[in-house]
C-alpha positions as MATLAB code, in Angstrom:
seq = 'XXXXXXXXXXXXXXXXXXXXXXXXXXXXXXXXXXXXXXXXXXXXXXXXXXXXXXXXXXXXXXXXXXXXXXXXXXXXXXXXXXXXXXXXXXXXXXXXXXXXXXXXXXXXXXXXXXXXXXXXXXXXXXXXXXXXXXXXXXXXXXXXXXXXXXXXXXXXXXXXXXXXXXXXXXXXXXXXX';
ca = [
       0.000    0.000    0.000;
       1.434    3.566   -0.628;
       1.541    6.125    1.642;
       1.308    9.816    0.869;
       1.636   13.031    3.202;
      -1.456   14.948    4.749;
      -1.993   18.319    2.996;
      -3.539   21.543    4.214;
      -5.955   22.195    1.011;
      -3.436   19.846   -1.067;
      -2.307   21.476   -4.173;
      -4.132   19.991   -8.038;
      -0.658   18.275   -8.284;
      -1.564   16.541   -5.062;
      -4.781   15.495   -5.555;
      -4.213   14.020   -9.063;
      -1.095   12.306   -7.381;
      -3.655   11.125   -4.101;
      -6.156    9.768   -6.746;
      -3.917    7.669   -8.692;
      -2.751    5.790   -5.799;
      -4.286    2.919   -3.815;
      -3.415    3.190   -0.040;
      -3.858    6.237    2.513;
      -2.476    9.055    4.505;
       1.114    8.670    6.187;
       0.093    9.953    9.918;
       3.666    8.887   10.665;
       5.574   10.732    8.398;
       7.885   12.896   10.124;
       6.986   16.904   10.500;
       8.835   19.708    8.739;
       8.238   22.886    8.332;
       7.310   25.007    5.342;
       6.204   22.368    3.664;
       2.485   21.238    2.088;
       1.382   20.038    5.547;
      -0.231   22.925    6.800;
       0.097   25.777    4.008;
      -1.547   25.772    0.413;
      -1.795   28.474   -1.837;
      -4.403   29.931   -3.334;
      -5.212   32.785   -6.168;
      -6.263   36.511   -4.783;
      -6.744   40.009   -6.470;
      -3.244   40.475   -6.191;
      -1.629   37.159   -7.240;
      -0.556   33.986   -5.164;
      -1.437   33.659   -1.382;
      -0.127   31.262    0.938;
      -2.385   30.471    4.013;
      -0.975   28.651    6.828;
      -1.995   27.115    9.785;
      -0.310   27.913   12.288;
       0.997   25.345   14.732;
       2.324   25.263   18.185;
       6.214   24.296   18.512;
       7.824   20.878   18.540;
      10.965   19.495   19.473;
      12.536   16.543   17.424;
      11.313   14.018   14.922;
       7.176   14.391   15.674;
       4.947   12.479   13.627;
       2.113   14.275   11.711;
      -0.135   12.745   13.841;
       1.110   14.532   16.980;
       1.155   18.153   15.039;
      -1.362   20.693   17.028;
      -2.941   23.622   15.823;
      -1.750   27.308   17.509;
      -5.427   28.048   18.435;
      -4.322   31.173   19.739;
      -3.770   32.829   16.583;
      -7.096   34.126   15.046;
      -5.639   32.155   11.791;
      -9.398   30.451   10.777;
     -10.553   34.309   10.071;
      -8.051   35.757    8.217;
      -8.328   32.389    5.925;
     -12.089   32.674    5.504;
     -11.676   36.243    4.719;
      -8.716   35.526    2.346;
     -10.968   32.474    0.416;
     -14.107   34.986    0.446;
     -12.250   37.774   -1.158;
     -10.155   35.504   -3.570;
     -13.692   33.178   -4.519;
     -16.724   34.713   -3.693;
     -17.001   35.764   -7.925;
     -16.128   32.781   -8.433;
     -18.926   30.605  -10.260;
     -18.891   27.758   -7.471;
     -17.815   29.325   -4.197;
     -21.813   29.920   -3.045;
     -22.690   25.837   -3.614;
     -20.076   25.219   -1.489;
     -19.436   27.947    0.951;
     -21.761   26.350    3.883;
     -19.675   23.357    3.535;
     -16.265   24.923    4.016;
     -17.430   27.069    6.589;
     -16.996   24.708    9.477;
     -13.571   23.981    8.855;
     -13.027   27.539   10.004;
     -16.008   27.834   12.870;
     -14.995   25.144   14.759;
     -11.311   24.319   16.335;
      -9.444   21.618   15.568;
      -6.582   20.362   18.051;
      -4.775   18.235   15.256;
      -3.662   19.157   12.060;
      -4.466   15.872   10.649;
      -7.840   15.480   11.916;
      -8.369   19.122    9.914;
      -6.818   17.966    6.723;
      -8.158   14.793    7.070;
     -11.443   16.526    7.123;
     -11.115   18.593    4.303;
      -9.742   15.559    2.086;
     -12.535   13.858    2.873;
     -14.775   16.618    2.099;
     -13.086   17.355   -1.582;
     -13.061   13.642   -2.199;
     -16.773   13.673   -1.980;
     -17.269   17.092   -3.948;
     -15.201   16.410   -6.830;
     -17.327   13.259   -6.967;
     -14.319   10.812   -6.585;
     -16.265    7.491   -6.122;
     -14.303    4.822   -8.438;
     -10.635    4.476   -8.693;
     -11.475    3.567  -12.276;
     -12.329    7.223  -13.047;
      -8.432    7.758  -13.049;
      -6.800    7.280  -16.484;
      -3.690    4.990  -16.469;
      -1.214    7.230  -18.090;
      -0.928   10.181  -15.781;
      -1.690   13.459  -16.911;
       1.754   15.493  -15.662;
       0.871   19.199  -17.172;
      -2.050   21.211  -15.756;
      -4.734   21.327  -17.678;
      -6.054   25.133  -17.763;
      -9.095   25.918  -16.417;
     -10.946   29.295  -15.708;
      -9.709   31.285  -12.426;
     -10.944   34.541  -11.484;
      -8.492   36.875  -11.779;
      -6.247   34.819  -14.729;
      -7.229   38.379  -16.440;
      -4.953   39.667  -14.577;
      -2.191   37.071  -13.544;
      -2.668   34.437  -16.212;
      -3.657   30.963  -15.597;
      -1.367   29.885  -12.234;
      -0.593   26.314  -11.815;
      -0.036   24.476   -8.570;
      -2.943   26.269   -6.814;
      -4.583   24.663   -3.931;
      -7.873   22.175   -5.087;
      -9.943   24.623   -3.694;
      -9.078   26.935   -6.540;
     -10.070   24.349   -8.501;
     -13.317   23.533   -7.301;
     -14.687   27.138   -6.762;
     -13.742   27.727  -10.364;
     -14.658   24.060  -12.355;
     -17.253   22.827   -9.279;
     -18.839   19.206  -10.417;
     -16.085   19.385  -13.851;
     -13.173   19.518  -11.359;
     -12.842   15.836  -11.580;
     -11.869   16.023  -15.177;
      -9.024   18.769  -14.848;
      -7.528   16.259  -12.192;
      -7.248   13.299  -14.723;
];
């Protein structure tokens, strides 16, 4: 079985990486830092933004699984404001706004049991149901889609998947394959 990392909002890359493979999520995979784990990025008025969560200090090698959340940072409104202001033109963000919003209303102690949440949640809104949806050559360039401000930045790859779905909503399966 293969093992991939947890990821905050995982990037398109991610995903179509995650749905390729059979197996799960590695909750003992070793933290680091500035990496995918708790940051994605994301498409605003004035190009790329990176939202991370924040997370309280650790000492050694710590599993994912043991990773908390810095609670004490006010970090769940500044990223609903940031995905309101970057998606609410967007043509999907109002189908799917009540569903989001919870990940940022309610605390989480983990960050795996958030990004575990919100993987599960994308799985089910993409409509990723059958392993045999996947092609079996993989698609390794980006297939462009529309993004709301590409007027003004171009088309930016490696966005988080919830770029993707606020912009493609129930077609976001097929940029991912």
């Amino acid at each position: 079985m293969n093992l991939i990392s947890t990821a905050y909002w995982g990037s398109t890359d991610y995903y179509r990486q995650m749905l390729g493979e059979q197996g799960g999520i590695n909750a003992d995979e070793r933290y680091e830092r500035k990496k995918h784990l708790n940051r994605c990025n994301i498409v605003g008025a004035n190009g790329v933004m990176t939202l991370t969560v924040p997370t309280k200090r650790v000492h050694g090698n710590v599993p994912v699984r043991d990773i908390r959340i810095d609670n004490d940072i006010a970090w769940q409104h500044q990223h609903w404001i940031s995905l309101l202001s970057a998606y609410k033109t967007s043509p999907f963000f109002d189908f799917i706004a009540d569903d989001i919003a919870p990940f940022y209303n309610r605390h989480h102690e983990f960050l795996l049991d958030l990004n575990e949440e919100i993987r599960l949640w994308t799985i089910r809104a993409i409509g990723f149901n059958n392993r045999k949806q996947i092609t079996d050559t993989p698609c390794h360039e980006q297939k462009q889609y529309y993004q709301v401000f590409a007027e003004r930045h171009g088309f930016m790859t490696g966005m988080s998947i919830i770029d993707l779905i606020c912009n493609t909503g129930p077609e976001a399966l097929y940029y991912l394959t």
